[in-house]
C-alpha positions in Angstrom: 7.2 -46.5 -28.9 9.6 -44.7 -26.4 10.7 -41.2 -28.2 13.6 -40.3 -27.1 15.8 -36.8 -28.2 19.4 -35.7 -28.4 20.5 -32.9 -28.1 24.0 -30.5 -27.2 23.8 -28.6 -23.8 24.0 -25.2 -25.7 20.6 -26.1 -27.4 18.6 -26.7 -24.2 16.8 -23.8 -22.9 16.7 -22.4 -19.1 13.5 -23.9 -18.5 14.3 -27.6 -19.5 17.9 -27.3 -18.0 15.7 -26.5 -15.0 13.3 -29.4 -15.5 16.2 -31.7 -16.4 17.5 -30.9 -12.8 14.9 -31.5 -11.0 14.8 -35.2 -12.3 18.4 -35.5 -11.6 17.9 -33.9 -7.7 14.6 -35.9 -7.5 16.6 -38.9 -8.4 20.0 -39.4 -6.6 20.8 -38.9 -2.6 23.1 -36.7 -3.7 23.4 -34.4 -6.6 25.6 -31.3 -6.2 26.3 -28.8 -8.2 29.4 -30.7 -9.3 27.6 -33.5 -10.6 25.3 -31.1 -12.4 28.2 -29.1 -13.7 29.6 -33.1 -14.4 26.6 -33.6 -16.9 26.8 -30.7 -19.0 28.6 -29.7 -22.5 27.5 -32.7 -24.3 25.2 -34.2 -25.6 21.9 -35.5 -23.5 19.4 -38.0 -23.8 16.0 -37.5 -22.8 12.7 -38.2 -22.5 9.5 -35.9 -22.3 5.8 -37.5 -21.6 3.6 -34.3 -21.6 6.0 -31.7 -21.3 8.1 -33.1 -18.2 11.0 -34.6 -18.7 11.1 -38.5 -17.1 14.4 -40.0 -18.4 18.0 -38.1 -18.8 21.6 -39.3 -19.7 24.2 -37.2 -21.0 27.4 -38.1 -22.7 30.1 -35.5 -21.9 34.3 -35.6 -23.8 36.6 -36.9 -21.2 40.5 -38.1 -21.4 41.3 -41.5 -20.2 44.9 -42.7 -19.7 45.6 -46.1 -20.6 48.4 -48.3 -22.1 50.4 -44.7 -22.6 47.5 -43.3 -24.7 45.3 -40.3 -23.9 41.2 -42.0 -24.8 39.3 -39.2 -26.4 36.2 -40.8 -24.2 32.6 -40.6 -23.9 31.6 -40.5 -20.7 28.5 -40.9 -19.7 26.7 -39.0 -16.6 23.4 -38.2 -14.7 21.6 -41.6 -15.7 18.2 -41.4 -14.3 14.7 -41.8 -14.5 11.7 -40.4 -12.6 10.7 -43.3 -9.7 6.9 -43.7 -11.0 8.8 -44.7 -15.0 10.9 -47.0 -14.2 11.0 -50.7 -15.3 9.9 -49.6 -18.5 12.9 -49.6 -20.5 13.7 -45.7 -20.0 16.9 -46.1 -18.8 18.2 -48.6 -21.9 16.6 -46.5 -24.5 18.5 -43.0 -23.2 21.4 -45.5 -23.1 21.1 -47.3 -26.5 21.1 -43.5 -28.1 24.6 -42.6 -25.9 25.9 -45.9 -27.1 25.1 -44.9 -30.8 27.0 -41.1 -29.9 29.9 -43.0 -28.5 30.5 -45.2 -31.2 29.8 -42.5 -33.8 32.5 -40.0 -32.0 35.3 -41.7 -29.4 37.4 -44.3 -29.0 36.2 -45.7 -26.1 33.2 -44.9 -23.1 33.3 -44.8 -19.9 31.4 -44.5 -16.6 31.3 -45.3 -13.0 28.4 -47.2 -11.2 27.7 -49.6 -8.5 24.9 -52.3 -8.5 22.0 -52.7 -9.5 22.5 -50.1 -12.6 25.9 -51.7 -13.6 23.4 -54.4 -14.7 21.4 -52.5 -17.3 25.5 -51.2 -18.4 26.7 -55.1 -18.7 23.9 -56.3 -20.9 24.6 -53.0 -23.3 28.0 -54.2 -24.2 29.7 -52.0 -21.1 32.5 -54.1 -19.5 33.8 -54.2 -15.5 37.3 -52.5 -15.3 39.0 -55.3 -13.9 42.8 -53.0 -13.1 43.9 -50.2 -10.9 42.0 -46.8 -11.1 43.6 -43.3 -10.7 42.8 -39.9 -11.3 45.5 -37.4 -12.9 45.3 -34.4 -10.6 47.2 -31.3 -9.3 49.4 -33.0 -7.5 50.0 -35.8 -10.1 48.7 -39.3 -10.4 47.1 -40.7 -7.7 45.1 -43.8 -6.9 41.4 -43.8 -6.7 40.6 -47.0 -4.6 37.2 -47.0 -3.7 36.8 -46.5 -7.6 38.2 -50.1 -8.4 35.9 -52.5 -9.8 33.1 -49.6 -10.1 33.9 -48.1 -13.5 32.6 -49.2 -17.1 34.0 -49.0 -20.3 32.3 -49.7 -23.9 35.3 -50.2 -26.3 35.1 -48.5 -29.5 38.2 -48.4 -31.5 40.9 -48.3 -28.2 42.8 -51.2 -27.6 41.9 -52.1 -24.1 44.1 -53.9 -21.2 41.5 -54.3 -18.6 43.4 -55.4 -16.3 45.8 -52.7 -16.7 45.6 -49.6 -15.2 43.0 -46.9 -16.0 43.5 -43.0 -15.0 40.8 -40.1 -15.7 41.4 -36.7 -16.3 40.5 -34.1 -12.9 37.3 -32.4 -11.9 35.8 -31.2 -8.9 34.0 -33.4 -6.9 33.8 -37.4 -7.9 36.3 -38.1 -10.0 34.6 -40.8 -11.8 
């Protein structure tokens, strides 16, 4: 059996906010220190095998615009698992518990991710916004292109057009 914790940002100490970044570093091409900043204030999903951590998601309150409504959305960042633990379910367990925080606490989730991950997303219940994509920033709406067709959403209790148009509140660096 895979164990797998939750927990809130403010409950994890230096050193496992240190080990946690490592993974995520170790992980991705690039993680900055926007994407780290991206993964924090939420709650995260982990995994520990002998005191080092070797699967990580976090879930993190967003806004969405859609249909005229402001989504209070769960959206989920820093998916990853350490290369030698993968393909052994890590990655849908970390996921399965998010699911079960989304459901229990927004209307809808969200993410962004290109193949082969979007994968492991689809057969979870996550769908393929089909629409537009934008980003409400300083200088107003504005299209996000290279965005279309690469974020996720898990409806909860939102009605959903998704072939409509989808915005996301601004942030430094990616915007999805």
């Amino acid at each position: 059996m895979i164990d797998v914790t939750t927990v809130h940002t403010s409950s994890l100490d230096a050193t496992r906010l240190q080990a946690i970044r490592r993974l995520l570093d170790d992980a991705f091409l690039v993680f900055d220190d926007d994407a780290w900043e991206h993964c924090l204030g939420g709650t995260h999903a982990t995994i520990w095998e002998g005191g080092e951590v070797v699967a990580h998601a976090s879930v993190v309150q967003r806004r969405l615009l859609h249909g005229g409504q402001a989504l209070r959305t769960g959206y989920v960042e820093a998916v990853a698992v350490r290369a030698d633990r993968r393909r052994r379910g890590y990655g849908r367990v970390v996921m399965e518990r998010l699911g079960e925080v989304i459901r229990g606490a927004y209307e809808v989730g969200g993410l962004g991710a290109g193949e082969p991950a979007a994968t492991l997303y689809r057969s979870l219940g996550w769908r393929a916004w089909e629409g537009r994509t934008w980003v409400l920033g300083p200088e107003g709406l504005a299209r996000t292109p290279k965005d279309d067709g690469g974020v996720y959403v898990l409806p909860v209790t939102a009605t959903l057009d998704l072939a409509g148009d989808l915005a996301c509140d601004w942030r430094g660096g990616e915007v999805w």
